[in-house]
N, C-alpha and C positions, 0 to 999 in steps of 0.2 A: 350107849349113853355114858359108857366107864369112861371112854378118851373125851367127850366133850365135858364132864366133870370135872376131871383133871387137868383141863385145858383151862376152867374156870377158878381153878386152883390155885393153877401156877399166874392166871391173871392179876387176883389177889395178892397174892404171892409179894408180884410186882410193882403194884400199886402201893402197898404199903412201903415195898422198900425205898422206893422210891421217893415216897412222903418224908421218911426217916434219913436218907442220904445216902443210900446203901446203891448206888449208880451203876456199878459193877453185876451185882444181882437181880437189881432191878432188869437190868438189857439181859440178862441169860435167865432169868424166869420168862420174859416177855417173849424172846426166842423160842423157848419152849412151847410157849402155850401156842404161838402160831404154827410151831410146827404141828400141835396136839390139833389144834382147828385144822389144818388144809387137808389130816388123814381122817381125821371124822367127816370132813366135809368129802374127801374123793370115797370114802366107803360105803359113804349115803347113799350119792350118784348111782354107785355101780349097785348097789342094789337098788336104787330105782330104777336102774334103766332094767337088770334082770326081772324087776317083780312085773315092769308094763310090756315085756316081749316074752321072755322063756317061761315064767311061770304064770300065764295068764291061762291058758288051758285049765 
């Protein structure tokens, strides 16, 4: 739940800078955070797929 935190972090981040003009920051906060979502989002996955196959026993 830490990386999807800090994913929403740097969302705000961005949002704000954005509001304020900060265009620059804004596009590399926004970066970030989607990078922070697609590895919280691939670590979910794989541990979903591990908890409904290898650890169902």
């Amino acid at each position: 739940m830490t990386i999807l935190k800090w994913a929403l972090i740097f969302l705000l981040v961005s949002i704000v800078a954005g509001v304020f003009g900060f265009t620059g920051i804004s596009a590399a906060s926004a970066d970030i955070a989607r990078f922070l979502f697609y590895v919280f989002v691939a670590i979910f996955l794989a541990l979903l797929i591990l908890g409904l196959t290898i650890f169902r026993a």
